[in-house]
Structures are given as C-alpha cells and as structure tokens.
C-alpha positions in Angstrom: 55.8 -79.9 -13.2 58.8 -77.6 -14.3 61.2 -77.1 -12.2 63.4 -73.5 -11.7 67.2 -73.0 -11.4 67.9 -70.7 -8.2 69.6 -68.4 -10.8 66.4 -67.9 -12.8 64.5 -67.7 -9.6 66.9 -65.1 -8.0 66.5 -63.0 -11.8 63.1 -63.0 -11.3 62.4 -62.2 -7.9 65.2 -59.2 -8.6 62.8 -58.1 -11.7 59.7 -58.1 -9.4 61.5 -56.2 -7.4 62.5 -53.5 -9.8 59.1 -53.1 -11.0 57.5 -52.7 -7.0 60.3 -49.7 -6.9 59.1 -48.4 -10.5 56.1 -48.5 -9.3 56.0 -47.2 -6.0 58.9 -44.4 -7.5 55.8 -43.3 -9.5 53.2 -42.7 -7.5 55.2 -40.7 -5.4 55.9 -38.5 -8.5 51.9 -38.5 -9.2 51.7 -37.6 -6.1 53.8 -35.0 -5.9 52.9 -33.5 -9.6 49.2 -33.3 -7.7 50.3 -31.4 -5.3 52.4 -29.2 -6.8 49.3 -28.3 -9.2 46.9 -27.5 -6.9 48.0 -24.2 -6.0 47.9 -23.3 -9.9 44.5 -25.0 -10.1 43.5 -22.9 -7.1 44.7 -19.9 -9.2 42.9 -21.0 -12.1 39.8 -21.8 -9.9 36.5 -19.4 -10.6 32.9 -20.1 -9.7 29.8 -19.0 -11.4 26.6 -17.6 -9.7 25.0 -20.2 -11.8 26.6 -23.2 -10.3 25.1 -25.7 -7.8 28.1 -25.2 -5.7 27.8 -21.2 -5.3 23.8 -21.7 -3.9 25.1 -24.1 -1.5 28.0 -21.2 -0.4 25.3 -18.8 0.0 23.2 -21.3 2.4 26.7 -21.2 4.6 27.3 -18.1 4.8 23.6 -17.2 5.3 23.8 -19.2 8.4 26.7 -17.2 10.1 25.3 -13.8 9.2 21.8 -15.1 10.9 24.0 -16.2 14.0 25.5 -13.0 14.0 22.2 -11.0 13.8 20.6 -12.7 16.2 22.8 -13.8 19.1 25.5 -10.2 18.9 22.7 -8.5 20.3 21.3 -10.9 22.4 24.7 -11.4 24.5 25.0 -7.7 24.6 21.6 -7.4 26.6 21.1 -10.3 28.7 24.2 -10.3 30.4 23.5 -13.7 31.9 23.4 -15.5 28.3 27.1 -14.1 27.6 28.3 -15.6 30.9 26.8 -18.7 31.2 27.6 -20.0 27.5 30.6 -17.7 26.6 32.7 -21.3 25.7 30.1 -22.0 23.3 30.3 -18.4 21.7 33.5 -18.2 21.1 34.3 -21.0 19.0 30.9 -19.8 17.3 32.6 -16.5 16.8 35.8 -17.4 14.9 34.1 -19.8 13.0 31.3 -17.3 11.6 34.9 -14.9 11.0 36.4 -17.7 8.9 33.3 -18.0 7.0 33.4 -14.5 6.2 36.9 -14.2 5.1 36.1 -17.7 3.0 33.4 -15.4 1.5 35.6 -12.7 0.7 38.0 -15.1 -1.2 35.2 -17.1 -3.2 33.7 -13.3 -4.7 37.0 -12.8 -5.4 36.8 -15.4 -7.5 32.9 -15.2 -9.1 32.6 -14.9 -12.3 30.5 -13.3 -14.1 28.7 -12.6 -18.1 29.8 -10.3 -20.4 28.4 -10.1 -23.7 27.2 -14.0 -23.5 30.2 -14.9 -22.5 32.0 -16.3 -19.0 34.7 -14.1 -17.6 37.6 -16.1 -15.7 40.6 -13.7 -15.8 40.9 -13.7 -12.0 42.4 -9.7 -12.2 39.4 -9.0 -13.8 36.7 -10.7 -11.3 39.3 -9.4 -8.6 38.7 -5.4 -9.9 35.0 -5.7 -10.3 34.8 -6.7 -6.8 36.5 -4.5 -5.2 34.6 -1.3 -7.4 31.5 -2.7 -6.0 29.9 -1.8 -2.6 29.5 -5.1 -1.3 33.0 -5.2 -0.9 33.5 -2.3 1.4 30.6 -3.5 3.7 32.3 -6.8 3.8 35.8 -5.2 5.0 33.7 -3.7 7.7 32.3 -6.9 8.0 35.8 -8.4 9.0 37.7 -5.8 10.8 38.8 -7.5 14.2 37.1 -5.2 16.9 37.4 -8.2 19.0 41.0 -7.5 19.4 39.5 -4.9 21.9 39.0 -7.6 23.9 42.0 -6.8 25.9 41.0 -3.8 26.8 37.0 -4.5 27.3 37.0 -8.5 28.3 35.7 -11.0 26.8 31.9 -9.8 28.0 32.0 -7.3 25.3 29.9 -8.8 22.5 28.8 -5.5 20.7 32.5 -5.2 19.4 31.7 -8.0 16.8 28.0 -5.1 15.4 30.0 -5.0 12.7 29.3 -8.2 11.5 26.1 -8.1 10.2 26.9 -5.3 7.4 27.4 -8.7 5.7 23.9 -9.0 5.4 23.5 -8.2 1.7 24.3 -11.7 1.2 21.8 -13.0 3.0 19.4 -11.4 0.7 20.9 -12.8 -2.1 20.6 -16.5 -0.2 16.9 -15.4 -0.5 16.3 -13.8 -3.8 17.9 -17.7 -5.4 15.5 -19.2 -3.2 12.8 -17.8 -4.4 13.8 -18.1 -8.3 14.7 -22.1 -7.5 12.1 -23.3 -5.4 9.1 -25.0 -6.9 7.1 -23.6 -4.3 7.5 -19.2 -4.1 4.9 -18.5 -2.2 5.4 -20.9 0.8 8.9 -19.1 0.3 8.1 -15.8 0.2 5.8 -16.0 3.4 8.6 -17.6 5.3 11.2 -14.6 4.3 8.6 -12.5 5.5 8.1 -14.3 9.2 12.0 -14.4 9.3 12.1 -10.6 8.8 9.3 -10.1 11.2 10.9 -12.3 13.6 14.6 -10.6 13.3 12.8 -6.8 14.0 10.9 -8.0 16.9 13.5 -9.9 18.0 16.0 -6.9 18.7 12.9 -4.5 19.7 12.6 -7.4 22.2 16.2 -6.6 23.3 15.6 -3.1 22.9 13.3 -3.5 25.3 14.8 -5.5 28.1 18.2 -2.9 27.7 16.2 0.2 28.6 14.7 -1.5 31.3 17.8 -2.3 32.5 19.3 1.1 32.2 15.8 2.7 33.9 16.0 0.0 36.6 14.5 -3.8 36.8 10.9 -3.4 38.4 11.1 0.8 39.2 7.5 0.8 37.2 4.6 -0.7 35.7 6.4 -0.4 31.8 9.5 -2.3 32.5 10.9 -5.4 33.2 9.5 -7.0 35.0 5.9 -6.2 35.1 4.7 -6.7 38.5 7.7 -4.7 40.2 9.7 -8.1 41.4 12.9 -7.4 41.1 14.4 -10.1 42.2 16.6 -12.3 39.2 14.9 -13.5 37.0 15.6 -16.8 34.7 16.9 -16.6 31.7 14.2 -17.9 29.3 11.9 -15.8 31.3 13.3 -12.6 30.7 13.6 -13.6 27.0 10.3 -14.6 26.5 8.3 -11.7 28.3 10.4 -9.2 26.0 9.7 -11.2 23.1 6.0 -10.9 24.0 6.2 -7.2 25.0 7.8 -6.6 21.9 4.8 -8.4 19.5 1.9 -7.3 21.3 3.7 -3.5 20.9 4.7 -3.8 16.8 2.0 -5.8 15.7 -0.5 -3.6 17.8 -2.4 -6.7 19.1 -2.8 -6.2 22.4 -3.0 -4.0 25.7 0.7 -3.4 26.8 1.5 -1.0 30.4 1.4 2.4 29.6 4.7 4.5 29.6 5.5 6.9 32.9 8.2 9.0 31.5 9.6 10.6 27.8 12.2 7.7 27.1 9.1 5.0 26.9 6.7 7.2 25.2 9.5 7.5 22.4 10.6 4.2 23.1 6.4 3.1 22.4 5.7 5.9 19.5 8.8 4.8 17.4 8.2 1.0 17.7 4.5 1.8 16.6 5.8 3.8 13.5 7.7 0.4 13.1 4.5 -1.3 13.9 2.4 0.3 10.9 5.3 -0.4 8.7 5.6 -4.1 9.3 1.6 -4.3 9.5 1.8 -2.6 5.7 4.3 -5.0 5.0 2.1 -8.3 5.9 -0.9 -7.3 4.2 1.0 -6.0 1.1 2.6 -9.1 1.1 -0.1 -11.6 1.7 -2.6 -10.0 -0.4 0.1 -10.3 -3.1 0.9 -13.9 -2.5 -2.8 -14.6 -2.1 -3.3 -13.0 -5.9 -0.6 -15.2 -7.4 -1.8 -18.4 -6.0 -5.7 -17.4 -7.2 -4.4 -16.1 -10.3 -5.0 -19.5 -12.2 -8.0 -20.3 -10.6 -9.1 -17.2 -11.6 -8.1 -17.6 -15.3 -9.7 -21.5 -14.9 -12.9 -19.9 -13.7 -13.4 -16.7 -16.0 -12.9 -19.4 -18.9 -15.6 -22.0 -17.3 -18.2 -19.1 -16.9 -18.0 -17.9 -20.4 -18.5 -21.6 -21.9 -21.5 -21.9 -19.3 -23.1 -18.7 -21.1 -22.4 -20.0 -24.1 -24.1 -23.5 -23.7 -27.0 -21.1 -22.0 -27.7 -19.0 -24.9 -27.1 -21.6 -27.4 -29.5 -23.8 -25.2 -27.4 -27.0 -25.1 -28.9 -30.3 -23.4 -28.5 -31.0 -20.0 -26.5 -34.4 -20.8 -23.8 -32.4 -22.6 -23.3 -30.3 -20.6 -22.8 -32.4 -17.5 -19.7 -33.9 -20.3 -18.1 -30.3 -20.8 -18.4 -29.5 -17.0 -16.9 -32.8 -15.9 -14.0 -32.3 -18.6 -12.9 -29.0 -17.0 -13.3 -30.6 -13.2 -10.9 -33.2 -15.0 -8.7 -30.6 -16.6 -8.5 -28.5 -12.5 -7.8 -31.8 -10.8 -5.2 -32.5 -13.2 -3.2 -28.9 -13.3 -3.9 -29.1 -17.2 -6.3 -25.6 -17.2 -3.7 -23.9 -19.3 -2.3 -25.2 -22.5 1.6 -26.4 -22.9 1.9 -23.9 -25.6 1.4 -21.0 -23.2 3.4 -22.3 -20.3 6.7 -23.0 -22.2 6.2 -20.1 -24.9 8.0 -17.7 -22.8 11.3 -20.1 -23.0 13.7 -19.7 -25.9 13.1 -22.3 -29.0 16.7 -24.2 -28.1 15.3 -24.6 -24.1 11.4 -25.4 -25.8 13.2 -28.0 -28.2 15.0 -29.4 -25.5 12.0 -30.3 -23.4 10.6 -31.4 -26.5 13.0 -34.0 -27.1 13.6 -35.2 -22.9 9.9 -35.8 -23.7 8.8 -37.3 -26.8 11.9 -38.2 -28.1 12.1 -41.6 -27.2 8.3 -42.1 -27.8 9.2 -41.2 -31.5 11.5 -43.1 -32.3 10.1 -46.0 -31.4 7.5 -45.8 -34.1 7.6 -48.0 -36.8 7.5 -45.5 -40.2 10.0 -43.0 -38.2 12.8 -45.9 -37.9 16.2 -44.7 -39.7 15.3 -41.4 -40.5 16.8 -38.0 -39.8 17.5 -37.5 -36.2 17.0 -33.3 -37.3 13.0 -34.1 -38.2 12.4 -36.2 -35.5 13.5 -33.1 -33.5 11.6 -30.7 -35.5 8.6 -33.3 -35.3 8.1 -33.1 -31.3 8.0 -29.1 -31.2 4.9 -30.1 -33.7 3.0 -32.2 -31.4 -0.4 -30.5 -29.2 -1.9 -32.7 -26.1 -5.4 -33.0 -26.6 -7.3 -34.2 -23.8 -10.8 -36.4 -24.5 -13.6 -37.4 -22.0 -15.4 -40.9 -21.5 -16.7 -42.2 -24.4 -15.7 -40.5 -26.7 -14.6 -41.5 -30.6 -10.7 -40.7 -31.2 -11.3 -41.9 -35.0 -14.0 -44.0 -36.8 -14.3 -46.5 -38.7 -13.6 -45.0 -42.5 -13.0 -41.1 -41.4 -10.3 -40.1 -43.4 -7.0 -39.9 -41.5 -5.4 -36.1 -41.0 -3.5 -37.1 -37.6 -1.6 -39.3 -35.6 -1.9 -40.0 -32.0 0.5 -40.8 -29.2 -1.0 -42.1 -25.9 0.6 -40.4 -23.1 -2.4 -41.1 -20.3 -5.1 -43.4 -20.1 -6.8 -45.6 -21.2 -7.7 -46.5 -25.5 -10.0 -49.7 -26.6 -10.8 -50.6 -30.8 -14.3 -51.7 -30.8 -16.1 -53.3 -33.3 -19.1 -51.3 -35.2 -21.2 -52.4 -32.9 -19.5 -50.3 -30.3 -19.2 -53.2 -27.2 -17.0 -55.8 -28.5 -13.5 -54.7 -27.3 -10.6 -55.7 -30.2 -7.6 -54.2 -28.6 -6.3 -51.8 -25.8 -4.1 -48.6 -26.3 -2.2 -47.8 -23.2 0.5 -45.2 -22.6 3.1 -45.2 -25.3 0.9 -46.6 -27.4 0.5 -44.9 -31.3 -2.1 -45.6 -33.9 -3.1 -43.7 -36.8 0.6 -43.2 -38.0 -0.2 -45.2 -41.6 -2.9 -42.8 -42.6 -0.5 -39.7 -42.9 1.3 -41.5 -45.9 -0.3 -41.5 -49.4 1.0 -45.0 -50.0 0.0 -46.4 -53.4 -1.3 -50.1 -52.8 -3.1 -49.5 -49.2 -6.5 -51.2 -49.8 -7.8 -48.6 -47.3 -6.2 -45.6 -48.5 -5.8 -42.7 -46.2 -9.2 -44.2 -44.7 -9.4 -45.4 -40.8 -9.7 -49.4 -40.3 -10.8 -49.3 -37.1 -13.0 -47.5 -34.5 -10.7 -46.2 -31.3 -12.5 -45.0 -27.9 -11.2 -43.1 -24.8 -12.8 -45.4 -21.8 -11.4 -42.7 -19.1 -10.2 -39.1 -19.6 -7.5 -39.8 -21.5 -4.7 -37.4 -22.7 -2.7 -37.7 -26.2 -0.7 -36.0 -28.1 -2.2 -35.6 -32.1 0.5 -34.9 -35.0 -1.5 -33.6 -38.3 -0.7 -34.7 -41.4 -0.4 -30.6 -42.4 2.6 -30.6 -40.2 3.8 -33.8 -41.1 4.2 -33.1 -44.7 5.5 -29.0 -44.0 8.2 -30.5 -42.1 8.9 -33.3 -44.6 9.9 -30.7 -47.6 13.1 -30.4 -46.1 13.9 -33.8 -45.6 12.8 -35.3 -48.8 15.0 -38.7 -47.9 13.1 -39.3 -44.7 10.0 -38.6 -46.4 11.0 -42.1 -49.3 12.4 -43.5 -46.1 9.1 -42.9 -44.2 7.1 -44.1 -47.2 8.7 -47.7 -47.1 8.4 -48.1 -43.6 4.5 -47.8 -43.9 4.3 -49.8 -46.6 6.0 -52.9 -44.7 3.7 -52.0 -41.7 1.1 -52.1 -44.5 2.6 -56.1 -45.9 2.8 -57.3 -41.9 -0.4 -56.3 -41.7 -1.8 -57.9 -44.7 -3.2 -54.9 -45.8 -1.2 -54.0 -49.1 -2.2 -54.5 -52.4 0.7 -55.0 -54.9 -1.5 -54.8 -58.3 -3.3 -51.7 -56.5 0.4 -50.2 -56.0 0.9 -50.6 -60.2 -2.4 -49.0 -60.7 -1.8 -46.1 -58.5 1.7 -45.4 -59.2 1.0 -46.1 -63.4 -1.8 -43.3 -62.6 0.4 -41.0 -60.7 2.8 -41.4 -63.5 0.2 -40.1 -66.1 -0.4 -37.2 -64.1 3.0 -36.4 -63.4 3.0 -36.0 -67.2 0.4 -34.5 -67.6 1.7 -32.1 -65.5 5.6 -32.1 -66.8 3.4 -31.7 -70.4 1.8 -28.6 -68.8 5.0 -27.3 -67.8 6.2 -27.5 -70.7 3.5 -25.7 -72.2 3.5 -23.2 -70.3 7.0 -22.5 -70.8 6.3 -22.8 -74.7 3.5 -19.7 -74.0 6.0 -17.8 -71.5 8.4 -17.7 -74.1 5.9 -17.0 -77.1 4.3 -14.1 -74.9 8.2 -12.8 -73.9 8.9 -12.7 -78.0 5.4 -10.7 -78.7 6.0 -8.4 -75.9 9.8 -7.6 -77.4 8.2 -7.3 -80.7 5.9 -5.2 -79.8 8.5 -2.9 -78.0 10.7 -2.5 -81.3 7.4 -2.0 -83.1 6.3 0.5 -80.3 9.6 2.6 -80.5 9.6 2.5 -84.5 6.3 4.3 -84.1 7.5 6.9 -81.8 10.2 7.6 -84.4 7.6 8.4 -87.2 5.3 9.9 -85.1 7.8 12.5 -84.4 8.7 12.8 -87.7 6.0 13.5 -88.8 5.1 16.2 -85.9 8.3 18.2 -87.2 6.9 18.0 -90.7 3.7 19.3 -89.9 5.1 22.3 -87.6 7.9 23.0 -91.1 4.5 23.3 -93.0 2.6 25.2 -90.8 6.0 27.9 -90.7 5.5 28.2 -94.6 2.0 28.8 -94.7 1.9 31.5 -92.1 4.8 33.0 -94.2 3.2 33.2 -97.2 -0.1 34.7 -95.7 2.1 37.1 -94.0 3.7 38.1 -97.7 0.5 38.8 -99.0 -1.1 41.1 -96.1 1.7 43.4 -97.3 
C-alpha cells in the first residue's frame, strides 16, 4: 500500500476544495443567468391557436365563464344559497377574475398566420387584439364592480353580470371540440343540452325572482304552488323552478295558469323562447341524425344497385350469397368507402405522410426493395390500393402471369397444391409474395409466370402494387430499378429458381434486339435526314420556279402590249 505525506494530503484536500467552491460558484451563476432570462423569455413567449397547450387554456377558462353563468344568477335569486356558502364563493370569485386577466395576457400573446407564415412580434399580436371586439367585451369582462361591495355588501352578487360577456370564449372551447373530437355528434348533442340547460336554467331563476317580488304563495302561478308559504329548503325551491321552467319552454306539460299581466308576459315570452329552442332541437337532431346515416345511406344505395344488377343479369343464388356476405364484411368492418376517397380531400404532403407512418416499414422490409432510394419507396406507398377478397377465393394461380404484388395487411393467406387441399405455406399479416414477378429478370426459369397457387381462407384484406405503376415510377430512378433487378435475382439463386445459361440466352437475345433496334434508329435517322435534304431541295427548286414563272408572266403581258398596239395602228 502507498503511503501519503500530510503535505500532499493537505494539497489535495485544499484542491478538492477549490473545485466544491468552483462548483457550487457556478451553479449559483446558472442559476441566476435562469432567472435573469425568464423575464426576456416571457417577453419572447407567444402561443398558437394550433398548439396543444392553447386547447387546454380554453378548457380553463371555459370552466370559470360556466361558473360565472351559472352560479352569478343563482346567488342573486335565492338569497339563501348567497348566505349559507358565501366563504365558498368568494374564493370562487377571485379565482374565476384571475383566470380572466390570465386570459387577457395569453391573447395578448396569440399568434396568429399571415400569408403561411407565424407572426411572433408581440406589438403586432398586441394591436390586432386590441382592434378586435373580443377585447372590449373582455375589459367589461374584468372591470371590478365588486369594489361596490362597500357600498352594497358582500350579498350583492349581480355586481360581478359582467362577467359573462366573456362568453365568446366559451364558444370557441366548443367549436375546437367539435373539429378535434373523434366523435362530433355525441359532441354536438351535448353543446346543445348544455345550451338548453344554461336557458332553462336562468328562466328557472327568472321564475323564482318574480315570485318573489309578487309574493311567495299569494297564487296558484308562483312559488310555491300550493300557497304554503312558509320557508322552503333550498334544493326544493331550486328544483320546482327548474321544473316549472322545462315543462314551460319545452311546452311538455300542464303548468298553473297566470292571474295577472306580469305572468301572462312572463308565460308568452318564455313560450316565444320555447318554439325557438324546440326549432333548435329538431333542427339540430335531424341534422346530426343525417350525418350519422349518411354513410349507411351511401353503403345501402350502392348494395341495392349491385342487387339489381345480379337480378337482371340473373346471377346464381350461390354467388350471390358471396357478394352479399362481402359487403356485410365490408359494413362490419367500416371499409364501405374506399381509402382513396377518404384521404383525397388532404394535401399530397399530409396523404404522403400517412402513406409512409403506414406502409413504410412494410416496404422496406422486402427483399428486391433493400438499398434503394428512400424517394421511390415514398413515391411507391402513395401507389398502393387495398383490395379486399372473400373466403375462398384465388389471389394468383398457378402459371397466371404476374401484373402485381401483394402485401398482407389482414387475414389470413395459405399456398396450396393443384389439388386445392394440401396446404404448403401460410401468409399472415406483413407477409408479401408476388414481388419477383414485376421484374423481367433474364434467367427466371418461370418467367413473369406464378409458381404457386395463393388462397384467402377468411376475408382477407391486402394491399396490390401493379407492375404498370411499378415500372412508371421506376423511370425516374433508373439506379433502383438495376438495384431492384439484382435483388430479385438473388431471391431467384436462394430460391433455386435461376437459370444462369437461360440468363446468356435471354440477355444474348435482348442484345440482338437492342440492335436491331439501335440499327433501326439509325435508319431512321439516315431517312430523316434524306427526307430533310429532298424537302430543302425541293424548296430551292420551288422558288427557282416561281422566278421563271414570273418571268415569263411579264413577258407575255410586254407581248400582249405590242400586239394590241399594232391592231390599234391599223384601225386608223
């Protein structure tokens, strides 16, 4: 063991220590740099009305406008729900006003698109806000009426009516609802209870006030019914005002008639309300109900017209039962409308996208498509079409000639043997066959010819890539396309299926042909330029005519001057 001087001991202990101070000296200055740049990240801070966080703001704030709408009003009429829980309000209270001033400061500091492109200038977002009216109703929104609580009391509640001119942001909360949900409709009927709910819920106050100001129990109409007018619980007054108030707008039931002009107006203006909201509901249902039938409808309007076409073409009864059976499976699926249609309304960038999240990897981990060009692999997914086949039915036969290739993406695939029971193999998802047969590779002993029969044993869904689109896409990318072509033919040698005399035979005979064919070119350049020299020729030979044929015009007009001179000469 190695021993230490107390000299070295001390130096190092005293260089330990310098480092803890180094150490501890600079995290206090990270610390500090931190905190000195938040307010200038603060300044610099902006949020989008595209961002995650911003729908999650509107939720917030949508909660403290509800809370306003629904308990200001409330405390203002039932006098015993201010009393009784006035602790719980008023922490309620300033924390629905901090909210709102939050608010203010965060669309201070939306951005927003112009021309394509984000605006953060915070002077900018600043002045567009304050030109819009959103931000007028949202000072309104703020302004501290409950400082008049010093003059009124704390019992005052309807000071704080101004609150809910904020409410233009609880539409918004709703509108990005309904454009991110999966599920609008659900959605859209529950914005339209909340609205129901919100009207009958101050007619409902409406109510019990002006039975308050006419006097509890003085008739039939008000509050309470049966002329007690003893108190009352809470809840109890709540609820009977609640029910007054739906059996009055919603018109379903027998409510007390009115004794006097105040409650006949009172009645006639909450049934105008009534028809409105009635209007509303059916409007709105029957709408809803229409979008959520409208594929159905599209399903079923295709279904009949096949049925009438197997009818008047009088197809068997057996396939028949098939086609029906394939549409149940197409329903029961949500496959009745085609891929194409559903994503053609996006942008090619967005459609190439979800082309790629979901074929890419499938793709790539075929064998011929190995080390080629990451730009046709992604022009190759926007080329592939789902194709859906029924029980029993042939993919490819034995010796068809090969025009696609197929990815398994559901279901269930066996190779059979000719005689159509002895199972070979099984194709499950991610499986791909049929891949070899797009490439003209010289030295295949089966050509571009299927080597195997391949059967759907369920429904079975795959995607097909033809060999027309495989090869339109391959003129651009005539590297992949050798690069493809060696890949299949080492599928070709693992698979004992490749033929190295046929490959000299094939290439030797596509060699004559390309000659034949560079030989043709070349004659037909030969007679392009023959034809190009005859046609000059015969443009100098054309304009040398024109020359003497005018000549000769002039010659004939001097001569027939002379003669009718002469003539002339003689007549005298």
């Amino acid at each position: 063991m190695t021993s230490l001087n107390p000299q070295e001991t001390h130096r190092k202990s005293g260089d330990q220590h310098e480092q803890r101070n180094i150490w501890v000296e600079g995290a206090e200055e990270a610390v500090t740099e931190k905190r000195m740049k938040f307010p200038e990240r603060l300044k610099h801070w902006v949020i989008y009305p595209s961002d995650p966080q911003f729908y999650y703001w509107l939720g917030i704030i949508s909660v403290a406008i509800s809370y306003n709408i629904f308990v200001i009003i409330a405390r203002a009429v039932f006098v015993q729900l201010q009393t009784d829980f006035n602790r719980i309000w008023i922490p309620l209270d300033v924390l629905s006003y901090v909210i709102y001033i939050a608010d203010m400061i965060v669309q201070f500091k939306t951005g927003y698109m112009e021309q394509g492109l984000r605006i953060s200038d915070s002077k900018k977002l600043a002045k567009r806000y304050i030109k819009t009216w959103t931000f007028r109703f949202d000072v309104i929104s703020i302004l501290p009426l409950q400082l008049l609580y010093i003059q009124f009391g704390v019992n005052a509640p309807l000071l704080r009516i101004n609150r809910i001119f904020k409410v233009n942001r609880l539409f918004e909360f709703f509108d990005r609802t309904l454009r991110r949900t999966n599920w609008p409709n659900a959605i859209k009927i529950c914005n339209l209870l909340f609205y129901i709910i919100i009207i009958v819920h101050w007619n409902a106050c409406g109510y019990y006030a002006v039975s308050n100001a006419m006097g509890f129990g003085s008739d039939s109409w008000v509050y309470p019914p049966n002329g007690n007018t003893e108190p009352s619980r809470l809840l109890n007054q709540y609820v009977y005002s609640f029910y007054w108030s739906c059996l009055t707008l919603l018109t379903i039931g027998e409510t007390p008639h009115p004794e006097n002009n105040i409650q006949y107006l009172f009645v006639i203006t909450d049934f105008l309300i009534g028809v409105l909201i009635f209007a509303s509901i059916v409007g709105n249902v029957g709408s809803i109900i229409t979008n959520i039938n409208e594929g159905r409808a599209d399903f079923q309007r295709k279904l009949d017209n096949v049925k009438l076409y197997m009818h008047l073409r009088s197809v068997d009864r057996p396939l028949e039962k098939r086609v029906l059976k394939w549409f149940d499976y197409l329903w029961s699926n949500k496959q009745s409308m085609s891929e194409n249609s559903i994503v053609g309304a996006l942008p090619d960038k967005l459609r190439s996208e979800i082309a790629l999240q979901i074929h890419l990897q499938t793709i790539q981990r075929i064998d011929i498509f190995k080390d080629c060009d990451p730009g046709l692999l992604k022009e190759l997914v926007l080329k592939l079409r789902l194709c859906v086949f029924s029980p029993g039915d042939y993919i490819c036969r034995k010796g068809d000639i090969g025009r696609d290739m197929y990815i398994v993406k559901q279901g269930l695939l066996t190779v059979v043997a000719d005689d159509g029971t002895t199972v070979l193999a099984t194709l499950s998802e991610g499986s791909v066959f049929g891949e070899v047969s797009l490439l003209s590779i010289p030295g295949s002993k089966f050509g571009n010819r299927r080597i195997a029969n391949v059967r759907s044993e369920g429904y079975c869904d795959v995607f097909v890539l033809t060999k027309e689109d495989l090869w339109e896409t391959l003129r651009d990318y005539p590297e992949a396309k050798t690069n493809m072509v060696n890949n299949g033919r080492m599928i070709l040698l693992r698979r004992e299926q490749f033929d190295k005399d046929l490959e000299r035979k094939e290439i030797s005979k596509q060699q004559r042909k390309s000659m034949g064919v560079d030989d043709l070119k070349k004659n037909v350049l030969k007679m392009q330029g023959k034809i190009m020299q005859m046609m000059f020729e015969f443009e100098n030979a054309q304009e040398i005519f024109d020359k003497q044929l005018k000549t000769l015009e002039n010659s004939l007009a001097n001569c027939k001057c002379i003669i009718s001179g002469r003539n002339s000469r003689k007549c005298k």
